[in-house]
C-alpha positions in Angstrom: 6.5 -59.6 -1.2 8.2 -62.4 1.2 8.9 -62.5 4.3 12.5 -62.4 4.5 13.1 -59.8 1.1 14.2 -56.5 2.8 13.2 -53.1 1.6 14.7 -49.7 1.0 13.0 -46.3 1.8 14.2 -43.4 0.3 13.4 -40.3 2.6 13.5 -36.7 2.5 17.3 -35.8 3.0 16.5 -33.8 6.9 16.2 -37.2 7.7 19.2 -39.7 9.2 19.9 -41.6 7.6 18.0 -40.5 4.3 17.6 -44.1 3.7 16.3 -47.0 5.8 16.6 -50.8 4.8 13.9 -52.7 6.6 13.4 -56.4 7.0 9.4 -57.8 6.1 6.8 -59.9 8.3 4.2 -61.0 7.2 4.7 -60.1 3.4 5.0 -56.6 5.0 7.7 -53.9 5.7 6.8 -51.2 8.5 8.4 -47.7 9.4 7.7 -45.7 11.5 9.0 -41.8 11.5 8.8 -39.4 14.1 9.2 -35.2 14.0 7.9 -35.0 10.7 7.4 -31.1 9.9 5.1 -31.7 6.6 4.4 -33.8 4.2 7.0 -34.9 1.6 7.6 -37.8 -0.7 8.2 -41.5 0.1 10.4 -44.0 -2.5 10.8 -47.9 -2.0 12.8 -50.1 -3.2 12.1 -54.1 -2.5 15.1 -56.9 -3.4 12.9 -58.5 -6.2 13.5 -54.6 -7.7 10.1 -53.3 -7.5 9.7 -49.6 -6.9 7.2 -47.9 -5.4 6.6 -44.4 -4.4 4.0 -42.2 -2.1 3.2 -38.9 -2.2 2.4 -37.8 1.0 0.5 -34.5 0.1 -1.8 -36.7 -2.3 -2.9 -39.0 0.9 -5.8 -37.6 2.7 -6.7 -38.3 6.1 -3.7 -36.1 7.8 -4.4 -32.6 9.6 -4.3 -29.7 7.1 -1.1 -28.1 8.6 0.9 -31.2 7.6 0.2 -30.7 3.9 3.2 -28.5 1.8 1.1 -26.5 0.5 3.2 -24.5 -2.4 1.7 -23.8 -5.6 4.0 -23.0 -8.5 5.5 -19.6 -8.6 3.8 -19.3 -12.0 0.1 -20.4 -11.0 0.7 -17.7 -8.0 2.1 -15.4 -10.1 -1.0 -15.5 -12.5 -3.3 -15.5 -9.3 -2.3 -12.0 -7.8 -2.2 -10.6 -11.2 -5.7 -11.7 -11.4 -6.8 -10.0 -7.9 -5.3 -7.1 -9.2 -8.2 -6.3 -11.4 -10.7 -3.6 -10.5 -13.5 -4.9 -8.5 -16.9 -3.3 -9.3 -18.4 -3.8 -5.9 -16.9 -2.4 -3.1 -18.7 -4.4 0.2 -18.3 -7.4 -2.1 -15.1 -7.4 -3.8 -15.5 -11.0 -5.7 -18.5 -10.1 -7.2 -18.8 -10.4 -10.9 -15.0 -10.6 -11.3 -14.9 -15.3 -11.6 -17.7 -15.7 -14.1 -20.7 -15.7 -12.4 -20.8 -19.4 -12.3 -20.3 -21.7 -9.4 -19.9 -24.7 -11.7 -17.5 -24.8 -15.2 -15.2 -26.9 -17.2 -16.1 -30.0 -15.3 -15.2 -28.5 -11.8 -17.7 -27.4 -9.1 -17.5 -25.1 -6.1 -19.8 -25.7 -3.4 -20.7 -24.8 0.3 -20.6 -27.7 2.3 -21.2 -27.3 5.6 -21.8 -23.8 7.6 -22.6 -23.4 11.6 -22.9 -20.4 13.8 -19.7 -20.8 16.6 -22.1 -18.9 18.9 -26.1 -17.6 18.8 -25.1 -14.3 20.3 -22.1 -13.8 18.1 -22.5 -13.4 14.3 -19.6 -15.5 13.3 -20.0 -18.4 11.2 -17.6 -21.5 10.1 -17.7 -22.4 6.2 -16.3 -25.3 4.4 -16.0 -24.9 0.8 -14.9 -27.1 -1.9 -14.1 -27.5 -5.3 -14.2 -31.1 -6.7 -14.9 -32.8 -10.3 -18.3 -33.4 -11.7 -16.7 -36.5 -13.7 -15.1 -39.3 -12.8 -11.7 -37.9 -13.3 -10.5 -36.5 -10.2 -9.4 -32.8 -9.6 -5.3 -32.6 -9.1 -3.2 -29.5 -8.6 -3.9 -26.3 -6.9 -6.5 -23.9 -6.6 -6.6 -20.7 -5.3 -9.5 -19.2 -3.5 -10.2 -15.3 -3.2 -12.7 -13.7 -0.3 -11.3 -10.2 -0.4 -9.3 -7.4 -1.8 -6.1 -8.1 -1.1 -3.2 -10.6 -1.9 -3.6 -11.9 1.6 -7.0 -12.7 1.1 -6.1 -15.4 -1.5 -5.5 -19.1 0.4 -4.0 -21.8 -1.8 -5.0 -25.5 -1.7 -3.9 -28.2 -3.3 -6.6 -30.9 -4.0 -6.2 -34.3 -1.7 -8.4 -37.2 -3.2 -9.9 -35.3 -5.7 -11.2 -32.5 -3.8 -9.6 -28.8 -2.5 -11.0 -28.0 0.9 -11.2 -24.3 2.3 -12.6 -23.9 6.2 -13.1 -19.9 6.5 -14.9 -18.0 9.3 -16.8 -15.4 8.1 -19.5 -12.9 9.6 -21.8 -12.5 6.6 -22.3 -14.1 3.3 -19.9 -12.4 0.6 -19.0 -13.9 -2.7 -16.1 -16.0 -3.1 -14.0 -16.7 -6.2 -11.8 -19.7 -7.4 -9.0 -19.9 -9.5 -7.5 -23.5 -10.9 -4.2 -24.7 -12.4 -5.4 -25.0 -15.7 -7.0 -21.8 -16.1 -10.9 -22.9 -14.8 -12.5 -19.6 -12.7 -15.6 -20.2 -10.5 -17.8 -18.3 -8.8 -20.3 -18.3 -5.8 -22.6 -16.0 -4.1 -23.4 -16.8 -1.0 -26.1 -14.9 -0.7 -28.1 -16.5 -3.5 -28.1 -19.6 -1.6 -31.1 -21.1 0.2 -31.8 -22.7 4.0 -28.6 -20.7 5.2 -28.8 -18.9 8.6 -31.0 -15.7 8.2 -28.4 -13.6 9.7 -25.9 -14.6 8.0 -27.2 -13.1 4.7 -26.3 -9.8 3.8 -28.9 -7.0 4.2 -28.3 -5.0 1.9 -26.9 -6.3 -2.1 -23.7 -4.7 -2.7 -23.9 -1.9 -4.9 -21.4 -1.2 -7.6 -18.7 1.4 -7.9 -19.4 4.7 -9.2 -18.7 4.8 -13.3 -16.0 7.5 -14.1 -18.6 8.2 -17.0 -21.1 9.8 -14.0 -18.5 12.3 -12.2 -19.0 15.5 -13.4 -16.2 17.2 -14.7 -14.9 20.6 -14.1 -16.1 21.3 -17.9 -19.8 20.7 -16.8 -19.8 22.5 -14.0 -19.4 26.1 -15.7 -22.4 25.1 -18.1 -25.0 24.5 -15.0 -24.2 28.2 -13.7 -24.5 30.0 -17.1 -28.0 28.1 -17.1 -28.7 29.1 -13.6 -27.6 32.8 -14.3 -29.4 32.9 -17.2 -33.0 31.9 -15.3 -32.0 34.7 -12.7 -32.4 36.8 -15.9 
C-alpha cells in the first residue's frame, strides 16, 4: 500500500459516520474507535481496490465481555432440547448423558488450569476448553452444560481455534459439551488425577431410582396375602 493511497472503513452502522476514509503513512492506515460496546465486523477498502475484512469476534486477545457471543437460534434450539433429556444421576446431572468421552470427532475437552480462590473456602476457579486435535482449527460455537437447567448451559464461540469456559465451582461434577456440527463430549472431573483433594467428590453420584423397582399398588396386596397366610 503507498503512502499517499487513502482507505475506506466500513463500520457497524451505530457508528458516525459508518464510514471513515483515512489517509496512509508509512504504507499504513490507522483508526482508532472509541465506545465500542462488542465486537462486530470491520470492511476496507484501499484506492488500488483491494478489500479486506476483520472479524472482530475471530481476533483473540480482547476481554471476554467484548465478544458477541450469539449462537444460531437453531444450534440453541437443538442445545435445550438436548438438556431436556432425563438425567440418570441426580447430584451429577451430566453424567452419562455426552458420551462418556472427553475426546471425539477430532475435538478435545480438557481442564486446563484449576486453583482454590481461598484455603478456608471450598471454592475453586476452572478453565476448560475445547480445541482441535488436527491442524484444522475449531470454528463456531459450542455449548457447555454443568447443570440441570437451561441456565446452566454457557455458549462460546471458539477464538483462534479454541472455546474457553472459566467456571467457579465447589466440587468436581461432570460437565458436557455440545458443538455446531453435532460433536458431544464428555468429562468427569472426578476421574482426573493431581487435582485438589477436596475438591473431589466424596461420594460417586448414584443413579435415579428405575420406575421398574417401585412397587406398585398391584404388589402390594400379594405381600399381605403371604404375610396372612404365615400367621396361619
Amino acid at each position: 500500500m503507498q503512502n499517499d493511497e487513502r482507505v475506506a472503513f466500513f463500520l457497524h452502522d451505530t457508528f458516525i459516520p459508518q464510514v471513515q476514509i483515512l489517509e496512509t503513512f508509512k504504507s499504513r492506515s490507522h483508526l482508532d474507535l472509541h465506545g465500542v460496546i462488542e465486537a462486530f465486523t470491520v470492511g476496507a477498502y484501499t484506492e488500488s481496490g483491494v478489500m479486506l475484512e476483520l472479524d472482530l469476534d475471530e481476533t483473540p486477545g480482547f476481554p471476554d465481555g467484548f465478544y458477541s457471543f450469539e449462537p444460531p437460534e437453531e444450534f440453541k434450539a437443538k442445545a435445550y432440547s438436548l438438556n431436556d433429556r432425563e438425567s440418570a444421576y441426580e447430584s451429577d446431572p451430566q453424567l452419562g448423558r455426552w458420551g462418556g468421552k472427553s475426546e471425539a470427532n477430532k475435538k478435545k475437552l480438557e481442564l486446563r488450569s484449576i486453583s482454590q480462590k481461598q484455603k478456608k473456602v471450598k471454592s475453586f476457579d476452572l478453565t476448560l476448553v475445547v480445541h482441535s486435535t488436527t491442524r484444522k482449527k475449531l470454528t463456531g460455537y459450542v455449548g457447555f452444560f454443568v447443570g440441570r437447567d437451561a441456565d446452566d448451559i454457557i455458549f462460546k464461540k471458539a477464538i483462534d481455534g479454541e472455546a474457553i469456559f472459566k467456571i467457579t465451582m465447589k466440587q468436581a461434577i461432570t460437565v458436557g459439551v455440545y458443538t455446531e456440527d453435532g460433536t458431544m463430549l464428555e468429562l468427569n472431573l472426578n476421574t482426573l488425577g493431581k487435582l485438589p483433594s477436596n475438591f473431589y467428590t466424596k461420594e460417586p453420584a448414584q443413579p435415579r431410582s428405575s420406575p421398574k423397582e417401585v412397587k406398585s399398588p398391584r404388589t402390594r396386596p400379594t405381600l399381605k396375602r403371604k404375610a396372612a397366610k404365615k400367621k396361619k
